[in-house]
Phi, psi and omega in degrees: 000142184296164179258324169194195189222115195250172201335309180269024180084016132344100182267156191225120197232148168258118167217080232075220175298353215227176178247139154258126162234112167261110164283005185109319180219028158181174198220125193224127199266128193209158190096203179251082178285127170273173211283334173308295173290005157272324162326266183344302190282357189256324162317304194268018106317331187256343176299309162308310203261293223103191201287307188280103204236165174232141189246170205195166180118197181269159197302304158328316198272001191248019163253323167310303189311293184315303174327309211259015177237333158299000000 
């Protein structure tokens, strides 16, 4: 279940420090995300995408993401 919505069907999920926000067609992670909350954004990706996914972002934060994905 979503934590809230925003005007334009923006589902907005909490998880830890950082929020995900699903638009439908990507998922996009803000705030301060931990390794617990990249997990999490990487579960409703692939539950969503399927295995093969693309990650996007800074170099850290798409190294964090591998990490949080072994």
């Amino acid at each position: 279940m979503p934590d809230g919505m925003t005007r334009n069907g923006t589902r907005l999920y909490r998880a830890g420090e950082a929020t995900i926000r699903d638009d439908g067609e990507r998922l996009r992670v803000s705030g301060s995300p931990d390794e617990s909350s990249l997990q999490t954004a990487l579960q409703m990706a692939v539950q969503r995408f399927g295995r093969q996914i693309r990650g996007d972002g800074t170099e850290d934060f798409r190294e964090r993401a591998v990490l949080a994905a072994v």
